[in-house]
C-alpha positions in Angstrom: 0.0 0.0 0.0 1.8 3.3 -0.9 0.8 6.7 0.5 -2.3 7.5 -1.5 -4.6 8.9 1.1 -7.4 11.5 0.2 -6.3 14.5 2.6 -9.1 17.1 3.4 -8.1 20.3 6.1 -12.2 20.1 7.5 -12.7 22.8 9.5 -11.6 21.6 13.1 -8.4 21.5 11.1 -7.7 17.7 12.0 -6.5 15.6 9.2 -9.3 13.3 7.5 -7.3 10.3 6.2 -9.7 7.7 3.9 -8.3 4.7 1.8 -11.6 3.9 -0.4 -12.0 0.4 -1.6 -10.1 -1.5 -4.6 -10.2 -3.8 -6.4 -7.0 -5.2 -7.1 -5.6 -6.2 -3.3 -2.5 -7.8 -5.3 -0.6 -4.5 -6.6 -1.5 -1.5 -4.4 -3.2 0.7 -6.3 -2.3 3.8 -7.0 -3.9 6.8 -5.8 -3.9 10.8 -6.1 -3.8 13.4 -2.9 -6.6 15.5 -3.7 -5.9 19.3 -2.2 -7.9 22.7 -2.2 -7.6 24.5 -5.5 -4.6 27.4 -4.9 -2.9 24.8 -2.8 0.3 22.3 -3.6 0.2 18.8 -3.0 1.4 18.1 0.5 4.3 16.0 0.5 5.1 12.7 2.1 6.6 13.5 4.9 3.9 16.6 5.7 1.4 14.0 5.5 3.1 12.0 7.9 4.2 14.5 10.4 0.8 16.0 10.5 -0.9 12.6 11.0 2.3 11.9 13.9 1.7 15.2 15.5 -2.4 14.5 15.7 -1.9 11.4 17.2 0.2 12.5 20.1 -0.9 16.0 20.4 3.0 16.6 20.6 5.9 17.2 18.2 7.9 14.6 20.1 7.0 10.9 21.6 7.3 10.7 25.3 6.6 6.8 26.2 6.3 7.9 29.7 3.3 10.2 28.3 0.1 7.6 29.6 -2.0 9.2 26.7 0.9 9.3 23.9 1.6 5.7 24.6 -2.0 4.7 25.0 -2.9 6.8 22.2 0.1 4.5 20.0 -1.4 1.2 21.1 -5.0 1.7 21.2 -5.0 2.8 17.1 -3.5 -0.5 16.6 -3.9 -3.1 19.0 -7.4 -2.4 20.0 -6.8 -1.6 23.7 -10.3 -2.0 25.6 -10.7 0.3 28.2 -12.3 -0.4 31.3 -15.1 2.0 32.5 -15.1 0.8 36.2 -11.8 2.7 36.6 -12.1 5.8 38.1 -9.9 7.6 35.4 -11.0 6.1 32.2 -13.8 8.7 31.1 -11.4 11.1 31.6 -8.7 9.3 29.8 -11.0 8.9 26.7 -12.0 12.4 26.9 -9.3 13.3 26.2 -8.1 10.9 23.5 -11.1 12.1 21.7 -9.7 15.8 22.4 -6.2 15.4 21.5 -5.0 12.1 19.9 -7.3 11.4 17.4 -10.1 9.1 19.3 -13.6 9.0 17.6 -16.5 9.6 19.5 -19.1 7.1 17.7 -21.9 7.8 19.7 -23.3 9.9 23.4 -26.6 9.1 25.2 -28.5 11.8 24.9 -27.9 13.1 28.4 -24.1 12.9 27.2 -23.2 11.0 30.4 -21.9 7.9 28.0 -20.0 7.9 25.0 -18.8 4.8 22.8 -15.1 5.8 21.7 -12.5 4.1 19.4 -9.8 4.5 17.1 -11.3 3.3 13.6 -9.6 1.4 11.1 -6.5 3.7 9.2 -3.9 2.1 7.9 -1.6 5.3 7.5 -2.3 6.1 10.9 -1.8 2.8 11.5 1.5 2.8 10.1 2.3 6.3 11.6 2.0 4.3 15.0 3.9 1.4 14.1 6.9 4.3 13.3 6.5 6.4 16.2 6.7 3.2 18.5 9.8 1.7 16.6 11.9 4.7 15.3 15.0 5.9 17.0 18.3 4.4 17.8 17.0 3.3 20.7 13.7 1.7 19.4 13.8 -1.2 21.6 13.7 0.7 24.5 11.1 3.0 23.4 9.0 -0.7 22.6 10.0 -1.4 26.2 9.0 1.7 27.4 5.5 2.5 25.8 5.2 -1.6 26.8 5.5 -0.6 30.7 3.0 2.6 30.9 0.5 -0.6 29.3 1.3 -2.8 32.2 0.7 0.2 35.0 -2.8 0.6 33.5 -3.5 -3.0 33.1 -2.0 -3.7 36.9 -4.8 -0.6 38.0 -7.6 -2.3 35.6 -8.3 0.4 33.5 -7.0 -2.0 30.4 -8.7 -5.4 29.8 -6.5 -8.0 29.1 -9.2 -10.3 28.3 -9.8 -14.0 29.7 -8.1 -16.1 27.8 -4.9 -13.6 27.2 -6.4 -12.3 23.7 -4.7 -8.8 24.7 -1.0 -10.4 24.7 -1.5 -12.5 21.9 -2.5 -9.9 19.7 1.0 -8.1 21.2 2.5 -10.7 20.1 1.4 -11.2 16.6 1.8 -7.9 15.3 4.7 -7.1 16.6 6.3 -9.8 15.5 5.6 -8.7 11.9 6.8 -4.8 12.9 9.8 -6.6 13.5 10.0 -8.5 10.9 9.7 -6.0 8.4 12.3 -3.8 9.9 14.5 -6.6 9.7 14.0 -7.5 6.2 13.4 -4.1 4.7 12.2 -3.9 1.1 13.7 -0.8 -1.4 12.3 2.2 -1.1 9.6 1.8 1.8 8.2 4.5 3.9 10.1 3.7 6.8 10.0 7.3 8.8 7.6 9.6 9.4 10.6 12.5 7.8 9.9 10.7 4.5 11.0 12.8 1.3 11.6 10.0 -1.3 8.8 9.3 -4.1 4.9 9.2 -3.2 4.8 5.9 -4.8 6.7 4.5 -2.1 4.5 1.6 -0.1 4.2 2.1 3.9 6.8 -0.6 5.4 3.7 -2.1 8.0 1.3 -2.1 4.6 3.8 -4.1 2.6 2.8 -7.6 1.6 5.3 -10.7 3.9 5.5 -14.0 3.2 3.7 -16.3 5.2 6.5 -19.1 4.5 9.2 -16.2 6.3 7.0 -15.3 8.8 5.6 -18.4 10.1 9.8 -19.3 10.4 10.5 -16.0 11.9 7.7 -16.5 14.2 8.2 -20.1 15.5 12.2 -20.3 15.2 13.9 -22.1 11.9 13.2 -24.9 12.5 9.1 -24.7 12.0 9.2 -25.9 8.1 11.2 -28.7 8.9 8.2 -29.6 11.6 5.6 -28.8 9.3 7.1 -30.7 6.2 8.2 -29.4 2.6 4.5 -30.2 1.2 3.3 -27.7 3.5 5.8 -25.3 2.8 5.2 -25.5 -0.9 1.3 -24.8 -0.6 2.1 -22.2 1.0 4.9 -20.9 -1.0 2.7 -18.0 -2.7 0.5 -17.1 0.4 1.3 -13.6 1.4 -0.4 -11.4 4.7 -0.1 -7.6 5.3 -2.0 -6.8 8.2 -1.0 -3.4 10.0 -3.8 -3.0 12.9 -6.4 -5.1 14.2 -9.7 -4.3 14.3 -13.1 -6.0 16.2 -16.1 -7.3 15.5 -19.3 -7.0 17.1 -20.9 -10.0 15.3 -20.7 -13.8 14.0 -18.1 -13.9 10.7 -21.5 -15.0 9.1 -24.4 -14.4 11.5 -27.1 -16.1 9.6 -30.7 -14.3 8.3 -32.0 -11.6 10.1 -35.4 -11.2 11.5 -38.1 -11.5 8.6 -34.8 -12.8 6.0 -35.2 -16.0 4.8 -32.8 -16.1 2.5 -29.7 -18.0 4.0 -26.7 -16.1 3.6 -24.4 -17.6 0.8 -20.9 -19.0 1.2 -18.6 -16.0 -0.6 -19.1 -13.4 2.5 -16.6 -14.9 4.3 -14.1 -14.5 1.0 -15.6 -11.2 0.2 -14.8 -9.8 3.9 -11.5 -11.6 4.3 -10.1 -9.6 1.0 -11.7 -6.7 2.4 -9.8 -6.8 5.5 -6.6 -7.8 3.3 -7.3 -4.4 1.0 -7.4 -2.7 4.4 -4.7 -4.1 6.0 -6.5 -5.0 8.7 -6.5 -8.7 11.6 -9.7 -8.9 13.4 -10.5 -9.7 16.6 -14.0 -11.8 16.6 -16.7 -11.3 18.8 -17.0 -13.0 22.3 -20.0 -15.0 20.5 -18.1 -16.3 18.2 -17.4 -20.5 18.2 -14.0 -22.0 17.8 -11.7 -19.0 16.5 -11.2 -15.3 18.7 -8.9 -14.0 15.6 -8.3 -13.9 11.8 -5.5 -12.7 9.5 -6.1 -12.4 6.4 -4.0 -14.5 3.5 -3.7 -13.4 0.0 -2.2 -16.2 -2.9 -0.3 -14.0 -5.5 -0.3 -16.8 -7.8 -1.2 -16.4 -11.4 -2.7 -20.2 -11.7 -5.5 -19.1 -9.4 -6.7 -16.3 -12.3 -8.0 -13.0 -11.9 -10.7 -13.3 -9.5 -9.6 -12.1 -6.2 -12.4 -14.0 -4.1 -10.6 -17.1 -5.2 -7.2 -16.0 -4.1 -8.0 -15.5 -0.4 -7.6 -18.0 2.9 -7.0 -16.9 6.3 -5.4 -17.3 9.2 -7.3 -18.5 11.9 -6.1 -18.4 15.8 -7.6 -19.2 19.3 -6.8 -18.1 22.6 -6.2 -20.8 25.2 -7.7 -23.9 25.5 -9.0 -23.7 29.1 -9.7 -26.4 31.2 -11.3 -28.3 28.8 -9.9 -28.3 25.4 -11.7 -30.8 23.5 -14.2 -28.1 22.7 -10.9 -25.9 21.2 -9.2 -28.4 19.3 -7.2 -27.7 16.5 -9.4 -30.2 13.9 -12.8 -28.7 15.1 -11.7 -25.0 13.9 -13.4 -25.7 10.5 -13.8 -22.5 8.1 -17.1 -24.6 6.8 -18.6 -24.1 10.2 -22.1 -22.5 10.2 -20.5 -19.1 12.0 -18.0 -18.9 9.2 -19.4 -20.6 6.3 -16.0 -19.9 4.1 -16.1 -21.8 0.4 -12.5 -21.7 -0.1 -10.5 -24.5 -1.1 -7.2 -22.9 -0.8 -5.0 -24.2 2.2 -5.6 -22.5 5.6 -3.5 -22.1 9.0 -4.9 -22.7 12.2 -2.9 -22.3 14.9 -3.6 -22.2 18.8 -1.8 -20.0 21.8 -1.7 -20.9 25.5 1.3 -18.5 26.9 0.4 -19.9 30.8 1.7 -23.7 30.3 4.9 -24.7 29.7 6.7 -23.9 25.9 5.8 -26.4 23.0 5.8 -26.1 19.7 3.3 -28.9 17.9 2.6 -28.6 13.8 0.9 -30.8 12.0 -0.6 -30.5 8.2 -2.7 -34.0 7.7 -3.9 -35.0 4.7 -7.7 -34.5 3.8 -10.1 -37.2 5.2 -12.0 -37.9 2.3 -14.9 -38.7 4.3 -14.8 -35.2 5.8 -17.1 -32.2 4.3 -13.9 -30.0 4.3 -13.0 -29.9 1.2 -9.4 -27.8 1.8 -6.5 -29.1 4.0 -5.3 -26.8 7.2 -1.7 -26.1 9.0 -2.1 -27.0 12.7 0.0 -25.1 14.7 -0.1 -25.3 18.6 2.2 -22.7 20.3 2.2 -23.1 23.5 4.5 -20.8 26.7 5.6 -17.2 26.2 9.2 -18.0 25.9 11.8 -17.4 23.6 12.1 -22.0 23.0 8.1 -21.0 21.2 9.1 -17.6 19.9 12.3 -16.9 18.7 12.2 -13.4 17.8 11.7 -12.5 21.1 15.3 -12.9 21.6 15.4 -9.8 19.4 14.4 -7.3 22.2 13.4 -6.8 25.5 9.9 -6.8 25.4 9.5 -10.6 27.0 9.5 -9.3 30.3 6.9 -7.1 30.1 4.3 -9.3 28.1 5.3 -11.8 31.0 3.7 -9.7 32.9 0.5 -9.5 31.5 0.5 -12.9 31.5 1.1 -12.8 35.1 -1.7 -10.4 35.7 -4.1 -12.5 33.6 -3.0 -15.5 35.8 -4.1 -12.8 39.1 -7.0 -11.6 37.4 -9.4 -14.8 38.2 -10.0 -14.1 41.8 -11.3 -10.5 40.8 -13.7 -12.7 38.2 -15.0 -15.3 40.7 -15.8 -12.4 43.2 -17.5 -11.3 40.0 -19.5 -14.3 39.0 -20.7 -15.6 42.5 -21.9 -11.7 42.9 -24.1 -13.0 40.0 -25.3 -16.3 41.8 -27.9 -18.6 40.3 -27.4 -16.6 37.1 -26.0 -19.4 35.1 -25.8 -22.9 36.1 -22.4 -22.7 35.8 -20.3 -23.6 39.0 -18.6 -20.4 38.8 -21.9 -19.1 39.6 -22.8 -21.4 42.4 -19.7 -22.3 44.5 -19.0 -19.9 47.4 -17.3 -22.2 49.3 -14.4 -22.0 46.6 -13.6 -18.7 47.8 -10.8 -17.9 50.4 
C-alpha cells in the first residue's frame, strides 16, 4: 500500500485520512492526494508528520506520556478500556480531544460515549513508526510496553480472559519486526519521508507467510511442518497493520423476517476486504472456535484474476481452558455455520496458550475424504511465552513485560470469581454457584 490517502483540512483542522476500496488487493493501487484549489500537493513526509503530530498532540514521543503511549497502542492493537476505573472517562476524553479518538456515539444526556480509534492504515503505520523509530527503538517498545502494564495492573485496560490482549501483542509485533528486519527498497520507513509518493508504507507491505511463520516459530518450524506444507504455501502472502473488532458472528445467519440463507462468498468477500485494508480482526466473544483472523492473500497467477478465489486466512484461538476438547485444532473448521467460508485454498490454524509450559506442535494432515472439508489446514499449537516457542523475542526486551501480563491475567481470576458468584444462580455454571471456593 503506498501513501495514497485522500487528505481534506475540515474545519476543526484535523486531518481526515480515507483509503476507499479497490479492487485489485495484489498491486497496491495507486492513488492521487486531492488538495484545495490554490494549494500544492502536501508531500510525504507533511502528511506524515501531520498525522504523527495529531496522534500524540506533541511534536515529540514521550513513552512515559500515559495518553501518547496509550494513544500508539489503542490505534493499533485495539486496547479495551475499562469504564469501572475511576480515570477512564477522563482518559478517553481526552483521546477524543487530543489524539485522534472517535466519539461514535453519546446518550442523549451525554453521560456515555462509545469511543474508538477506527480502522486507518496510514495512521496505523504512523504508529507502528513512532513506537519503533530511533536508535533506541527497543527501549522506546520497552518503554510504551510498561505505561500498558501500569494501567493494566490498576484495571483500567482489559487484558481479556483467555490472554487475547497479549497475543495480539504478540502477533503484530512480531511482523513490525520483521519488516524492519528485512526491509524492502524504497519503503516508507520514517515519518521524515521525502523519497517518491509511490513509495508503499513498510507495515502495509505484503510478507510471506512461509518467512514469517519461520521468523515467528524459530527455523526450524518448516522442517516440523514438512516441505508439502511449505510448498502450498509458497505463494500465500499477509499484510495486516492494525487489528480491528467485530461485534458480530463472521456469518451471523438471516435476520429477523430474511429467509434467504446467507451464501458461502461473504466470508471471501470480507476476508479480502480486510486484506485491502490491511487489517486482523479480533471476533466477537460469541463467536465459536476462533477469537482472531488474519487475512491471506495467494499472488499466484494459476489461481486467475478473480480475487475472491485467491483469499484464505489465518485463523487463531486463545487458550484452550480447562477443557480443550471443545478448542481443538481439527474442530476449527472454516465450513462451520458461523464462518461458512467456500474456499478450497490451504488455511492455518494455529492455537496460543502462553500460561503452560513452551511447545511447539505442527501438524498438516492430509484431507479425510470422508470429511465435508473440502481444503486441507496447518495446525500449529504454540504453547509458553518463551523465547524455546518464539524466537524473535530474543530480538528485544519486550518478554518481560508481556510476562507480565500474563502474570496479571493468571491474578485476574479471583477478581472474576468475586464477580461471577456476585451473580449467583445466574448461570448454572459452577462459577456461579460455588462460594465455598472462595478464600
Amino acid at each position: 500500500m503506498r501513501v495514497s490517502t485522500i487528505v481534506t483540512p475540515n474545519p476543526a483542522g484535523l486531518l481526515t485520512l480515507l483509503t476507499p476500496y479497490s479492487s485489485s488487493p495484489c498491486s497496491c493501487p495507486n492513488r492521487s492526494v486531492r488538495t484545495p484549489l490554490g494549494r500544492s500537493a502536501p508531500t510525504v513526509a507533511e502528511i506524515l508528520e501531520l498525522a504523527a503530530k495529531k496522534l500524540l498532540n506533541s511534536n515529540d514521543f514521550e513513552p512515559s506520556d500515559t495518553n501518547q503511549a496509550l494513544a500508539v497502542l489503542s490505534q493499533r492493537f485495539g486496547l479495551d478500556i475499562c469504564f469501572g476505573y475511576p480515570d477512564a472517562v477522563s482518559y478517553v476524553e481526552k483521546g477524543v480531544a487530543s489524539h485522534l479518538r472517535i466519539c461514535f456515539s453519546t446518550t442523549q444526556d451525554r453521560s456515555w460515549t462509545f469511543t474508538g480509534y477506527p480502522s486507518e492504515p496510514l495512521l496505523s503505520c504512523v504508529a507502528a513508526i513512532i513506537l519503533h523509530s530511533g536508535t533506541s527503538s527497543v527501549t522506546r517498545l520497552g518503554s510504551t510496553l510498561w505505561a500498558l502494564n501500569e494501567k493494566v495492573n490498576e484495571g483500567m485496560v482489559k487484558i481479556g480472559q483467555r490472554g487475547e490482549l497479549v497475543s495480539r501483542l504478540v502477533l503484530l509485533l512480531a511482523k513490525d519486526m520483521y519488516v524492519r528486519g528485512h526491509l524492502s527498497e524504497g519503503t516508507i520507513r520514517v515519518v521524515h519521508h521525502f523519497g517518491s509518493r509511490d513509495a508503499e508504507l513498510i507495515d502495509c507491505q505484503k510478507v510471506s507467510v512461509v518467512d514469517f511463520l519461520q521468523y515467528l516459530f524459530g527455523e526450524m518450524f518448516w522442517l516440523l511442518a514438512g516441505e508439502e506444507a511449505k510448498t502450498a504455501f509458497q505463494h500465500a502472502y499477509i499484510n495486516f497493520s492494525h487489528w480491528v473488532s467485530m461485534t458480530e458472528l463472521i456469518s451471523p445467519g438471516p435476520g429477523p423476517g430474511d429467509s434467504k440463507q446467507p451464501t458461502l462468498e461473504i466470508a471471501e468477500e470480507w476476508t479480502l476486504r480486510h486484506w485491502v485494508r490491511t487489517s486482523a480482526v479480533l471476533c466477537c466473544d460469541l463467536q465459536p472456535l476462533v477469537d482472531k483472523m488474519i487475512p491471506i492473500y495467494f499472488d499466484d497467477p494459476t489461481l486467475g484474476s478473480d480475487d475472491l478465489k485467491r483469499v484464505s486466512q489465518i485463523f487463531i484461538s486463545d487458550k484452550a481452558g480447562k477443557n480443550p476438547i471443545a478448542r481443538e485444532l481439527g474442530a476449527n473448521t472454516r465450513k462451520h455455520d458461523t464462518i461458512r467460508c467456500s474456499s478450497t485454498l490451504p488455511y492455518i490454524t494455529i492455537r496460543l496458550d502462553f500460561n503452560v509450559e513452551p511447545q511447539l506442535n505442527v501438524t498438516f494432515p492430509e484431507r479425510d475424504p470422508n470429511d465435508a472439508e473440502t481444503d486441507r489446514s496447518l495446525r500449529i499449537n504454540a504453547s509458553g511465552l518463551k523465547e524455546t516457542t518464539f524466537p524473535f523475542l530474543c530480538e528485544s526486551d519486550i518478554t518481560i513485560f508481556l510476562r507480565r501480563l500474563i502474570s496479571r491475567e493468571e491474578e485476574a481470576p479471583t477478581q472474576m470469581n468475586l464477580d461471577a458468584l456476585v451473580k449467583f444462580g445466574s448461570t448454572a455454571k459452577l462459577q456461579n454457584l460455588q462460594w465455598e471456593t472462595q478464600d
